[in-house]
C-alpha positions in Angstrom: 84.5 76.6 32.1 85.0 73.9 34.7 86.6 74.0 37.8 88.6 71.6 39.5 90.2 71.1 43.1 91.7 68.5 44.6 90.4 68.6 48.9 93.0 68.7 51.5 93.3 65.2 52.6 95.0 64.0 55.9 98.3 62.2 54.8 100.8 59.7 56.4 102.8 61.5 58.6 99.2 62.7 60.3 97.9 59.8 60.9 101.5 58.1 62.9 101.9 61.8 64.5 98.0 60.9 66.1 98.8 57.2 67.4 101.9 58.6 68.8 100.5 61.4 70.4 98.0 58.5 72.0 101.2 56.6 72.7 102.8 58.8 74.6 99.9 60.2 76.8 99.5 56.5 77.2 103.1 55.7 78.5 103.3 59.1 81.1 99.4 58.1 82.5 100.6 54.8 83.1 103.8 55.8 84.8 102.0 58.7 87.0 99.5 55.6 88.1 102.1 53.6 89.1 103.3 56.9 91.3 99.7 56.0 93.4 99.2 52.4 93.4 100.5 49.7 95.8 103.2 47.7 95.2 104.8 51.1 93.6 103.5 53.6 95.8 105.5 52.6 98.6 109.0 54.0 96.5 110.2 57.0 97.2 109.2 59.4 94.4 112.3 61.7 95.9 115.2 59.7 95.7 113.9 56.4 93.4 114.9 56.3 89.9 111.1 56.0 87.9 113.3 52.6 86.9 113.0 51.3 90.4 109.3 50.4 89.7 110.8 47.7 87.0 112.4 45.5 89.6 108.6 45.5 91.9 106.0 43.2 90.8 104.1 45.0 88.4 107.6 45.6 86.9 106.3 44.7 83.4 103.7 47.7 83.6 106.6 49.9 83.6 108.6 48.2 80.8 105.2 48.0 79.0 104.9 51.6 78.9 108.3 52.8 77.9 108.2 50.3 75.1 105.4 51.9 74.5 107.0 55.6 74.9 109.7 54.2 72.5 107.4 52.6 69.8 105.4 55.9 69.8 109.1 58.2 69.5 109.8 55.9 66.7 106.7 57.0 64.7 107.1 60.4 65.3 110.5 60.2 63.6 109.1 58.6 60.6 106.1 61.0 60.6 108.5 63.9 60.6 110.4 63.0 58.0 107.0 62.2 55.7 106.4 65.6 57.0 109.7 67.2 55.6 110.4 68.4 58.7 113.6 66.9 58.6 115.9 64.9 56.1 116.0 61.2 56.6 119.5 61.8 57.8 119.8 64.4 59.6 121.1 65.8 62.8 117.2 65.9 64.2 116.4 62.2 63.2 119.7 60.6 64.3 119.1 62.5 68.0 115.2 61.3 68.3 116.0 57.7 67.3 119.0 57.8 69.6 116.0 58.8 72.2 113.5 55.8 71.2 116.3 53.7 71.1 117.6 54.7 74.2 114.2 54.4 75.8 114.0 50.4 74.4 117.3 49.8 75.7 115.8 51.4 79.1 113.2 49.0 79.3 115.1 45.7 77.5 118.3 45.9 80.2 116.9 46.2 83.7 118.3 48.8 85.9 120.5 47.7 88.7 119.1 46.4 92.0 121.8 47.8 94.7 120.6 45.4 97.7 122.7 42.5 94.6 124.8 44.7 93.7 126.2 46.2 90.3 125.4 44.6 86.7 126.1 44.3 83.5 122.3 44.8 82.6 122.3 47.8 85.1 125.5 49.2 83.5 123.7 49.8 80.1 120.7 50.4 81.8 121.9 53.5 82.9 124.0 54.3 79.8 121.1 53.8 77.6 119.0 56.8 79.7 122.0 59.0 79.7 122.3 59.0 75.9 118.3 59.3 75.8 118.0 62.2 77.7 121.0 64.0 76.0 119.6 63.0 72.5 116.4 64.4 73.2 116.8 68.2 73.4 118.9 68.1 70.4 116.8 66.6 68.1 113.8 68.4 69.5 115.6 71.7 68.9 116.5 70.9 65.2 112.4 70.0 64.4 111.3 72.9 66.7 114.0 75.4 64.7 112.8 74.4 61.2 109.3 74.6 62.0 109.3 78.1 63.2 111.0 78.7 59.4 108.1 76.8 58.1 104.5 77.0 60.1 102.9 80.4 60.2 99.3 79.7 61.6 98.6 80.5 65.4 98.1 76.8 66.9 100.9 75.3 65.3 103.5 78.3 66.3 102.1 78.0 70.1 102.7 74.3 69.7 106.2 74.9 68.7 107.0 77.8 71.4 105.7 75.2 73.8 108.3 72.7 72.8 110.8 74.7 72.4 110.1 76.3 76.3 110.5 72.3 77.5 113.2 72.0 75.5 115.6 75.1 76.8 114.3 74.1 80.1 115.1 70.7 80.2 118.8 71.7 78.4 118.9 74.1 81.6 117.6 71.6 84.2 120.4 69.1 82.6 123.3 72.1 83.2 122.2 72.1 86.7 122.5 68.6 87.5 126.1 68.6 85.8 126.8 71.3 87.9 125.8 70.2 91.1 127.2 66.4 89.8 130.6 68.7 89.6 130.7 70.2 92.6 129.5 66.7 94.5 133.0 65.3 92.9 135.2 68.6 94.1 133.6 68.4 97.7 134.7 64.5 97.9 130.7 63.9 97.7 129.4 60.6 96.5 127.2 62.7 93.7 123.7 60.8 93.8 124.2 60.9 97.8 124.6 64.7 96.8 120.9 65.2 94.9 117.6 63.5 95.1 118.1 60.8 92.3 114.2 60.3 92.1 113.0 63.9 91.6 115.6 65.0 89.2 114.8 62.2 87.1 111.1 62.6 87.3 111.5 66.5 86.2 113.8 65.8 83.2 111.0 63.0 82.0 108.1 65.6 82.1 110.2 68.5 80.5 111.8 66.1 77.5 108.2 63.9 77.1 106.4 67.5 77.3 108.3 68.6 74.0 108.1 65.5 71.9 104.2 65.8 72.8 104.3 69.2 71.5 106.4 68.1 68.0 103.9 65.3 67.8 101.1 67.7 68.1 102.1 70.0 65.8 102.8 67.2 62.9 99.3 65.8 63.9 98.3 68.7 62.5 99.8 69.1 59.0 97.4 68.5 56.8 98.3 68.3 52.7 97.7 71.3 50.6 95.0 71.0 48.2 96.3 71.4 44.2 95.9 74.9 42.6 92.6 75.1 40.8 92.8 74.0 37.3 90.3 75.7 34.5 89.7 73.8 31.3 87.6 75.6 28.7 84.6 73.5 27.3 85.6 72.1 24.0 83.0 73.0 21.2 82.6 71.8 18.0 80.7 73.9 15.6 79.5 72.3 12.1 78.6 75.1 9.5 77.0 73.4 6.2 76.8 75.2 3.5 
């Protein structure tokens, strides 16, 4: 009798899951640094937009990592899909390409510089983030949904609850603003006078980022099943002569 088995083998979706999970640690270390070094350091982490460190001098650090941040979202929607974690067109994969697209369009149109005044660039700037960071939970939530259906095994179900606690907290942390947006407009309150710009931003990067790190974890992980064992019987021949 002999036995065969094909190994597991690490397949596509694996391998772009691991450079962007690089990709994306890549692109928030960068950021944080610019948090701490000089010409950056001197913005107000409070009330600056993260985007204010495009318009310094070391602006192109800052485009270069959410390019970056974008190229590596990108793969992750193509890894997912290898994954069959969701349909090429789907719900999931329209919201995370609205993200990286959103993120490119973040780093393509520069945000506007008040001491000029408003701009077209600034204009979709700002457009472009809004539909990235609504895009974000949604899409997240339709991966991390599907994959508690699927994944069974301790890691990759910790992965998952991980993602999904960013995600409900960054839907949560986006309620709140719209709320507080709300009541700025009722009390005749110019509404980024009314809440620190800067820090609200900052907190909705780290919860949205935190659970595409955790979806891009968890496909990092997959790993193909190995075929069922197959059992041929030896052929014999037996010559009688007689």
């Amino acid at each position: 009798m002999v036995s065969t088995e094909t190994p597991a083998v690490a397949p596509t979706s694996r391998r772009l899951a691991s450079v962007s999970v690089a990709g994306i640690v890549i692109a928030i270390a960068t950021v944080l640094v610019l948090h701490v070094v000089p010409p950056t350091s001197r913005l107000d982490p409070i009330h600056e937009t993260i985007s204010a460190y495009g318009l310094t001098d070391i602006g192109w650090v800052f485009n270069g990592a959410v390019v970056l941040l974008a190229a590596s979202s990108a793969l992750l929607v193509v890894a997912v899909v290898l994954d069959r974690q969701l349909k090429a067109i789907s719900v999931g994969t329209v919201m995370l390409t609205l993200w990286a697209a959103g993120m490119a369009a973040v780093a393509v149109f520069e945000k506007t510089d008040w001491a000029v005044g408003p701009s077209v660039t600034g204009s979709i700037h700002r457009a472009a983030s809004v539909v990235a960071f609504l895009a974000l939970p949604i899409g997240a939530a339709s991966v991390i949904g599907r994959g508690l259906r699927r994944w069974s095994s301790a890691p990759d179900r910790g992965l998952l609850i991980t993602g999904l606690a960013f995600t409900v907290a960054s839907v949560g942390y986006l309620a709140y603003v719209v709320w507080l947006i709300a009541d700025a407009r009722a009390s005749q309150v110019a509404w980024w006078q009314a809440i620190p710009l800067g820090l609200t931003e900052r907190v909705l990067v780290l919860l949205e980022t935190g659970a595409l790190l955790c979806i891009a974890l968890r496909t990092a992980r997959s790993v193909t099943k190995p075929h069922s064992s197959v059992t041929k019987p030896h052929s014999s021949v037996t010559s009688c002569d007689g």
